[in-house]
C-alpha positions as CSV (number, residue, x, y, z in Angstrom):
1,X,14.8,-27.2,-3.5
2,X,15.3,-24.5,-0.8
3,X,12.1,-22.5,-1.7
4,X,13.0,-19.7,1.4
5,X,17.0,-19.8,-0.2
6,X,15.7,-19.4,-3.5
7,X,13.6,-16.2,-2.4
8,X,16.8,-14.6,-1.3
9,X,18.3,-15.2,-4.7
10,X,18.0,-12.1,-7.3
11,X,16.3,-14.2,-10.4
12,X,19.2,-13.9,-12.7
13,X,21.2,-16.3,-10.2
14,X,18.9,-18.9,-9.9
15,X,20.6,-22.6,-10.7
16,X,19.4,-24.1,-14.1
17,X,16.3,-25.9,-14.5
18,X,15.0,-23.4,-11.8
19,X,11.9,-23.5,-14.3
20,X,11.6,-27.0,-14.6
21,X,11.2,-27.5,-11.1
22,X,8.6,-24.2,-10.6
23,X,6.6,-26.3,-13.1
24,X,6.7,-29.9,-11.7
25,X,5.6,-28.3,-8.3
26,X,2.8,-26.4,-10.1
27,X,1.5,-29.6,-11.4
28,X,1.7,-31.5,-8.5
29,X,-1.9,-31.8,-6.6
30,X,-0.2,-33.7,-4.2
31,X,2.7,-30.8,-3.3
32,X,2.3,-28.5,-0.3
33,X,0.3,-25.8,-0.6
34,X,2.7,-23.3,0.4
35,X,5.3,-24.8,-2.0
36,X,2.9,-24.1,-5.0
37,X,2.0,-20.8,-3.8
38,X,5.4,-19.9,-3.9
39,X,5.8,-21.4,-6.9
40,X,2.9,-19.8,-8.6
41,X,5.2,-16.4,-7.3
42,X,8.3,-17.3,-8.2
43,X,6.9,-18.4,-12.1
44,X,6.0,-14.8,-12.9
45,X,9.8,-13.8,-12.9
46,X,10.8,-13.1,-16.6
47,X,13.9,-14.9,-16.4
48,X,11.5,-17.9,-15.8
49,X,8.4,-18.1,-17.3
50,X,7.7,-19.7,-20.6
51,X,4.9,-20.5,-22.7
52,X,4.8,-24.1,-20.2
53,X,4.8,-21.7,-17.1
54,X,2.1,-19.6,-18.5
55,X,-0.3,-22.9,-19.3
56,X,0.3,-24.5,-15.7
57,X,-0.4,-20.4,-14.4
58,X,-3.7,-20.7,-16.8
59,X,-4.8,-24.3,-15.4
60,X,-4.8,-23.6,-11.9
61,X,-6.6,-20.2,-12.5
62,X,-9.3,-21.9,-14.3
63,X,-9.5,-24.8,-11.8
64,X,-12.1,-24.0,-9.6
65,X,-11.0,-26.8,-7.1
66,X,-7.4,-24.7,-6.6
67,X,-7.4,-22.2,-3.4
68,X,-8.6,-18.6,-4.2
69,X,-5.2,-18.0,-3.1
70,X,-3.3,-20.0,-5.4
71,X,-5.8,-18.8,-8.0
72,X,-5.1,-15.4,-7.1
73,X,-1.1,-16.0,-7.4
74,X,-1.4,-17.3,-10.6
75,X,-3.2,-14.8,-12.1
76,X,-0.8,-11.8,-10.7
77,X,2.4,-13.9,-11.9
78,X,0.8,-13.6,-15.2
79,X,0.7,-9.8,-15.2
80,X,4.8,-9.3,-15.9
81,X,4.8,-10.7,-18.8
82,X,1.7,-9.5,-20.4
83,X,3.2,-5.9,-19.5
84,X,6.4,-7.0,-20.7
85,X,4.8,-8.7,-24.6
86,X,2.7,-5.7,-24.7
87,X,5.2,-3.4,-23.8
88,X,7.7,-5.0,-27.1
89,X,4.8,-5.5,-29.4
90,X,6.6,-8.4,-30.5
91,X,8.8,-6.6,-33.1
92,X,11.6,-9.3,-32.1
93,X,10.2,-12.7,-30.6
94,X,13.7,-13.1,-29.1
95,X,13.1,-10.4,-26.7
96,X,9.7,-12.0,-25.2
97,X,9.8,-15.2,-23.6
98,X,6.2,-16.7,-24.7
99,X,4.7,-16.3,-27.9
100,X,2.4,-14.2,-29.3
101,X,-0.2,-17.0,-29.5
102,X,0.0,-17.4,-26.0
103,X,-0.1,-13.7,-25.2
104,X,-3.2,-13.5,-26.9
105,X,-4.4,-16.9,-25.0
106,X,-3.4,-15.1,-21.3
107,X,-5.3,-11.9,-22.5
108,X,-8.7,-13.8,-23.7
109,X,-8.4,-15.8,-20.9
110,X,-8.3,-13.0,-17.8
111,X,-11.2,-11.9,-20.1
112,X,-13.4,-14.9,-19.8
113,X,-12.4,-15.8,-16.3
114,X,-13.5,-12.4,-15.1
115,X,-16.5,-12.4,-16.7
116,X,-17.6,-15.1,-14.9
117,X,-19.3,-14.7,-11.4
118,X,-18.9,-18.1,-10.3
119,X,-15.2,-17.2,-9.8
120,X,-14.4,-15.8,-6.1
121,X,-14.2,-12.0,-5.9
122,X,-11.0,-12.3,-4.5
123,X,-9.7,-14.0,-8.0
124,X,-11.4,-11.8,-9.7
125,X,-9.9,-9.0,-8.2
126,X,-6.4,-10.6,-9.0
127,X,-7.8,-11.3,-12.5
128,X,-8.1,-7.5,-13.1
129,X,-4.8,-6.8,-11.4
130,X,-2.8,-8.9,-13.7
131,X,-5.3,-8.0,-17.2
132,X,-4.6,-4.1,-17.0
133,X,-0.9,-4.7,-17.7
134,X,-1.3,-5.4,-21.1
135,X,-4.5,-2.3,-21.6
136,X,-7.5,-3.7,-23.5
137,X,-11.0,-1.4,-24.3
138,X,-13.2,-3.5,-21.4
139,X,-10.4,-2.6,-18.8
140,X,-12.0,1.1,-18.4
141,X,-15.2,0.0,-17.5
142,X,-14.2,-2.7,-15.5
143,X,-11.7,-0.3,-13.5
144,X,-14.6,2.3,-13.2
145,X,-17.3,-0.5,-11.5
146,X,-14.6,-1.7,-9.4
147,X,-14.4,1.7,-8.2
148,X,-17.9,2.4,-7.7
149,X,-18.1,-0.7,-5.1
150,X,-19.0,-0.2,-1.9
151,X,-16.1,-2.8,-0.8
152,X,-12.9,-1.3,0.2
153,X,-10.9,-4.3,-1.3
154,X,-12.5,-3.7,-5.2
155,X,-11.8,0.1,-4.4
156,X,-8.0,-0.9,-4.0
157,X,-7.9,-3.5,-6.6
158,X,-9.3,-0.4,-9.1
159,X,-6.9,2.2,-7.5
160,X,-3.9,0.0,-8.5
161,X,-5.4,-1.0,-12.0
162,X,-5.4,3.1,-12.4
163,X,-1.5,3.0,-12.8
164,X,-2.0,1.1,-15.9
165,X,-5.5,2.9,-17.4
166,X,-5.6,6.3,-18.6
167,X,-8.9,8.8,-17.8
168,X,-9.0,8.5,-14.0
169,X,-7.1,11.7,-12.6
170,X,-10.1,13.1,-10.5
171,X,-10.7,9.3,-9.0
172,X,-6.5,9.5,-8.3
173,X,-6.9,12.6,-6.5
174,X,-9.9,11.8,-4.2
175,X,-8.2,8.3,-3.8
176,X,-5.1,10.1,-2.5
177,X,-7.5,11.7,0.6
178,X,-8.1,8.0,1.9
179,X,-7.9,7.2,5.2
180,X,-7.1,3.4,4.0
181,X,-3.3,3.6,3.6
182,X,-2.9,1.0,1.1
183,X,-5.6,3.0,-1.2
184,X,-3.5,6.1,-0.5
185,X,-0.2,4.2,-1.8
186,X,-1.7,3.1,-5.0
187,X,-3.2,6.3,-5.8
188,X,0.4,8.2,-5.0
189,X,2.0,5.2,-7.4
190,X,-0.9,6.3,-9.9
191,X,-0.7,9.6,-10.1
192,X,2.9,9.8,-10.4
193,X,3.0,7.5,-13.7
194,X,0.7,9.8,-15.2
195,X,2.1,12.8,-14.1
196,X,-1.2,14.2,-12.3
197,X,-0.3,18.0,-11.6
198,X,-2.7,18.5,-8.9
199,X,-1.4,15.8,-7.0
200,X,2.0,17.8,-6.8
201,X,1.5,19.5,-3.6
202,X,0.5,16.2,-1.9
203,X,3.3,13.8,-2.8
204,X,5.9,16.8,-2.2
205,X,4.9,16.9,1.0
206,X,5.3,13.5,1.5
207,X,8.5,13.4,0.1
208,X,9.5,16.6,2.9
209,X,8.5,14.9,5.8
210,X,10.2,12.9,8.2
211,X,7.1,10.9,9.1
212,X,6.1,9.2,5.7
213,X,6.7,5.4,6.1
214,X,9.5,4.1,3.9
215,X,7.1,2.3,1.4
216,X,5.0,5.1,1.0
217,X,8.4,7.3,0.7
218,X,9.8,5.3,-2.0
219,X,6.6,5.5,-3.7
220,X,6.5,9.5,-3.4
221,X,9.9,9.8,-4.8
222,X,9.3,8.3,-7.8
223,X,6.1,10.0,-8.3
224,X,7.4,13.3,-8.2
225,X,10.1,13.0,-10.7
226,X,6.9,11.6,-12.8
227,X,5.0,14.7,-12.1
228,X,7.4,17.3,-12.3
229,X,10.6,16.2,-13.5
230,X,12.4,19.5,-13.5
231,X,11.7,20.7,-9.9
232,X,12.0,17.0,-8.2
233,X,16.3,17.9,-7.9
234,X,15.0,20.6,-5.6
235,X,12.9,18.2,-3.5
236,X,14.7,15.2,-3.4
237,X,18.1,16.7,-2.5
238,X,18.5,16.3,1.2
239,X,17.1,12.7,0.7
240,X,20.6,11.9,-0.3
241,X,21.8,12.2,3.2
242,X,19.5,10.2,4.6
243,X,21.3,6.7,6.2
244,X,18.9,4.3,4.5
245,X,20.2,2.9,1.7
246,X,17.3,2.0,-0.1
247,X,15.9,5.4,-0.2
248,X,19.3,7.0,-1.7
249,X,19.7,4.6,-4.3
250,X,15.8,5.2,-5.0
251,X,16.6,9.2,-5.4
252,X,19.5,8.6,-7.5
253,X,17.2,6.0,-9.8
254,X,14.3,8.5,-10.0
255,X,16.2,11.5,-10.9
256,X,18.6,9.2,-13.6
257,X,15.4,8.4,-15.3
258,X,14.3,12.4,-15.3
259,X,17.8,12.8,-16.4
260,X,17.9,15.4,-13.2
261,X,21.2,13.3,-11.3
262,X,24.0,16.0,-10.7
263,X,28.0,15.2,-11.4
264,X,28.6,14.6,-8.0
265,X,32.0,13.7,-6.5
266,X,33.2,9.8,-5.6
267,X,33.0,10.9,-1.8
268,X,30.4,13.1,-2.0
269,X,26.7,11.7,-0.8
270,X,24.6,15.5,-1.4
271,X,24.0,17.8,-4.3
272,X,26.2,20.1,-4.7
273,X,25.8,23.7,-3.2
């Protein structure tokens, strides 16, 4: 298979058996590494993984004689799905793609596996990445000693998990003054999904100025339309006219979801006057 090909593919095109294949190279020891690690990616896609994905995903995680990387991999490619079951609460099994045993299994598992401090920090990290998708009563304090650390990659790994756990609004806000940039783009991420008011001023201004870098922009723009739905029309407008396309069709996705998006005419790229 042609793994860099099949990255350029949106998921829903893949060729049948795609799976199939994603699990015989996850299973293979004898593979290249970088061919499982993209594997271990590509298996977290919805339109993929399966209770058999999820049990090779579960294997290498526990196998302390994989990489920390591939470890790592597999325990994000998990975190999808777990969002996704949790999310449908199984009320039809047709619209989940692994079962609710095995739900239950992933969840118990990212559990145990963090839990244990013979497993790398830097799988552990991914561990807690992947478990606060699918919100459990130990996540809080997990989030909240992550945060504490003195090591700036826990301090990420907890600013990310606080997308996905409520109670952290004042640990959003400081994290929004960090110098580390990456820190800053989880807590913009966080405080937009849940709608931190005092964040406002901050992520508007990113949104005004021509200086915010695109991922960081993209991240802004759907925050404030999570913040303050009814004034984000005002602030997104002239990002309309901007030449990227990415960022127009991220305005016009943002403000769809606020129900804010303005009739606008076939040839016309603005709001109207």
């Amino acid at each position: 298979m042609d793994w860099e090909t099949l990255k350029d593919i949106p998921p829903w095109d893949w060729p049948e058996g795609t799976a199939s294949v994603f699990l015989e190279v996850l299973l293979n020891r004898r593979a290249a590494d970088s061919d499982r690690l993209l594997a271990a990616e590509l298996a977290g896609d919805l339109t993929v993984i399966d209770d058999e994905l999820v049990d090779a995903l579960l294997s290498i995680l526990r196998s302390p004689d994989e990489s920390a990387a591939l470890r790592g991999q597999a325990a994000i490619s998990l975190g999808p799905v777990l969002e996704h079951a949790d999310t449908e609460e199984f009320e039809d099994p047709d619209d989940v793609p692994i079962t609710e045993q095995t739900f239950h299994r992933i969840r118990d598992s990212l559990r145990q596996l963090y839990a244990d401090a013979g497993v790398p920090d830097a799988v552990r990290r991914s561990i807690l990445e992947a478990a606060v998708r699918a919100p459990q009563d130990w996540h809080q304090g997990a989030v909240r000693a992550a945060y504490a650390s003195d090591d700036e990659a826990w301090r990420l790994t907890a600013v990310f998990c606080m997308q996905f756990i409520r109670g952290f609004d004042e640990q959003i806000l400081t994290a929004l003054k960090s110098s580390n940039p990456e820190i800053h783009h989880e807590a913009v991420c966080a405080a937009g999904n849940w709608g931190v008011d005092a964040a406002w001023t901050h992520i508007a201004a990113l949104v005004t100025s021509g200086d915010t870098d695109k991922p960081l922009l993209l991240a802004a723009i759907e925050a404030v339309v999570g913040i303050r739905p009814h004034e984000a029309a005002e602030i997104l407008a002239e990002l309309t006219n901007s030449g990227d396309e990415d960022i127009v069709e991220a305005v016009y996705e943002a403000l769809s979801m606020a129900e804010e998006v303005p009739d606008l005419d076939d040839e016309d790229n603005g709001f109207p006057e």
